[in-house]
C-alpha positions in Angstrom: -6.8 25.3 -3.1 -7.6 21.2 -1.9 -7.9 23.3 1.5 -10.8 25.3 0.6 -7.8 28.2 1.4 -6.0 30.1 -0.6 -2.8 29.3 -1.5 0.8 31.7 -1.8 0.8 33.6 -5.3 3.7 32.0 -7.2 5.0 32.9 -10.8 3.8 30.2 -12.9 3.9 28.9 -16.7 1.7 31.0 -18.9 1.0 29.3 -22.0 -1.4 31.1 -24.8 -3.9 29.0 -26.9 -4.1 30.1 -30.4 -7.0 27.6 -31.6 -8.5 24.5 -30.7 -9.7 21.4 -32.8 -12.5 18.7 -31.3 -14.9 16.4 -32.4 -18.5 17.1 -32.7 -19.9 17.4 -29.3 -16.5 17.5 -27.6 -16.2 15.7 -23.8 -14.4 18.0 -21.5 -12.7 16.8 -18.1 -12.1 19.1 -15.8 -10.6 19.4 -12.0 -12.6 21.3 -9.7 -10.2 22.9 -7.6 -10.4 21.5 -4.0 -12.8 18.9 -5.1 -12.4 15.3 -4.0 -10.3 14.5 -7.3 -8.4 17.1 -7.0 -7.6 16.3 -3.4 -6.7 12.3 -4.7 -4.6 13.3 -7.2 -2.5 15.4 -5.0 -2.2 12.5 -2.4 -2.0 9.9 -4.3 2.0 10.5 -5.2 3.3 11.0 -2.2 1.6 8.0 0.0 4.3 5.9 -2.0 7.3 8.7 -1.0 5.9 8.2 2.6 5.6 4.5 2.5 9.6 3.7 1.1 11.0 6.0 3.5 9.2 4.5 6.4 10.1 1.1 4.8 13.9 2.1 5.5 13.0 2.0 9.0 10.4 -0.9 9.5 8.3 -3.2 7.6 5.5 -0.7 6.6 2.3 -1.8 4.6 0.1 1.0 3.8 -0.1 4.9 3.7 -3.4 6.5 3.5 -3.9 10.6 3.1 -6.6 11.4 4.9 -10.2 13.4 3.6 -9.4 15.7 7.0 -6.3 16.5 5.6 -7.2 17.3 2.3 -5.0 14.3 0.9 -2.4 16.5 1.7 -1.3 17.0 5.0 -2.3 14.4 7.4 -1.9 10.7 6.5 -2.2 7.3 8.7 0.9 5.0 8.4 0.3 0.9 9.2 3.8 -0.9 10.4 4.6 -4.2 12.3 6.9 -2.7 14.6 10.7 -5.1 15.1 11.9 -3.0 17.5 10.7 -1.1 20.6 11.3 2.7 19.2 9.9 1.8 15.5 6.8 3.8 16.3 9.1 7.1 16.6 10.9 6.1 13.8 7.8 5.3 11.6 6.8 9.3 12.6 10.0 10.7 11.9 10.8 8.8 8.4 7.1 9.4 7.3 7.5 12.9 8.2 10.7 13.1 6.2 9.2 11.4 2.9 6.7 14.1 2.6 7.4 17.6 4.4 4.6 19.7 3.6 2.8 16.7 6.0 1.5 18.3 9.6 0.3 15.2 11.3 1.1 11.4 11.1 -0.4 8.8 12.8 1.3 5.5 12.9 -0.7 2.0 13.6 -0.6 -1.1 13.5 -1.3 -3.9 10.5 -4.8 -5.0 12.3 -6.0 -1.2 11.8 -7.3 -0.3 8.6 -5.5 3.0 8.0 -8.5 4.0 5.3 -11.2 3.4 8.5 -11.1 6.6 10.6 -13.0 4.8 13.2 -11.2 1.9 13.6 -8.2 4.3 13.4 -9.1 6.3 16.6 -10.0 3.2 18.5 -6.4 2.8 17.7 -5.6 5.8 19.6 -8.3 5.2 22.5 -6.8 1.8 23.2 -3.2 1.7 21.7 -1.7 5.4 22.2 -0.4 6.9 25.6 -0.5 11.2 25.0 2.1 11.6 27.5 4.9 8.9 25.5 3.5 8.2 22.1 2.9 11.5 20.8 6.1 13.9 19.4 5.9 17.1 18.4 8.3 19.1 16.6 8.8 22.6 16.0 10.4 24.7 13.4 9.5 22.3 10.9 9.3 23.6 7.3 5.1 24.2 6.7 3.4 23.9 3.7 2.0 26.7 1.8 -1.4 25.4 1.9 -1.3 25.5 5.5 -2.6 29.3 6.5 -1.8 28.6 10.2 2.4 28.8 9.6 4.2 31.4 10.8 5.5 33.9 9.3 8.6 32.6 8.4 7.0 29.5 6.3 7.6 27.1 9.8 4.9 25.0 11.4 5.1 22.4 13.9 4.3 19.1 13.2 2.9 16.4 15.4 3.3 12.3 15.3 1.1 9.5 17.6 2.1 6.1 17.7 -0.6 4.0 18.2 1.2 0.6 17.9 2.0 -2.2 19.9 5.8 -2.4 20.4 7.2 -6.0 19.9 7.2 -7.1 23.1 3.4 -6.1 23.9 1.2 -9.5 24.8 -1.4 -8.9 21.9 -3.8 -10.3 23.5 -5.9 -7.5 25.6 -6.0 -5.6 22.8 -7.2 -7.9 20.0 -10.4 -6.2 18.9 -13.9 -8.4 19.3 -15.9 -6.0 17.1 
């Protein structure tokens, strides 16, 4: 599947294919399972799901599914933060609008969220391991994730990389 693993066997529609009709010299698009398209088009629905629910908790502008996490399970979240705990919230709500997600990170507007780079200068200038990271456990996993336990539960793991509200910008206003 998009993670080059295999997925859980599920019972799925069967449908039979009695004839076909085309065109001279036919053009056939196909998905090539765990390619890059494939990976997009999984992603692509639930950035949106992910953005409105953290919109319910801050002012959020962009969601972008990460290539390391197949478009599936890891996904960079840009707020402006109102309030001092809006970076936990950001994790928690983004974490709720799509729950086969593992990993969130949560930035500000100046970061482009599509820019790995400029994203983990976010975390090497921005993020504090020790208070800005959560971790939960027990969390419902998705099947595409071999590493789960057993029991279909993974943990699942938030950084906040913003500035709160009533951070002076100014030492961390990138010159690059």
């Amino acid at each position: 599947d998009i993670t080059g693993t295999l997925d859980d066997e599920r019972i799925e529609p069967v449908f039979k294919i009695h004839s076909i009709h085309h065109r001279t010299e036919p053009i056939f698009h196909a998905l090539i399972p765990g390619e890059a398209e494939h990976k997009a088009l999984m992603g692509l629905p639930r950035a949106p799901t992910i953005k409105t629910a953290v919109s319910d908790v801050t002012e959020c502008h962009d969601v972008h599914m990460t290539e390391g996490g197949c478009g599936w399970l890891s996904a960079v979240v840009s707020i402006t933060p109102k309030k001092v705990d809006d970076g936990r919230r950001a994790i928690d709500a983004a974490l709720a609008g799509h729950r086969s997600m593992k990993m969130v990170t949560i930035v500000n507007r100046d970061i482009d969220v599509s820019d790995p780079v400029r994203v983990e200068w976010a975390l090497m200038t921005r993020w504090q391991p020790d208070r800005d990271t959560v971790i939960l456990s027990g969390q419902k996993g998705s099947s595409l994730d071999p590493s789960r336990n057993p029991d279909g539960t993974t943990s699942k793991i938030g950084y906040d990389a913003t500035l709160s509200p009533d951070t002076d910008p100014s030492p961390y206003i990138s010159v690059q």
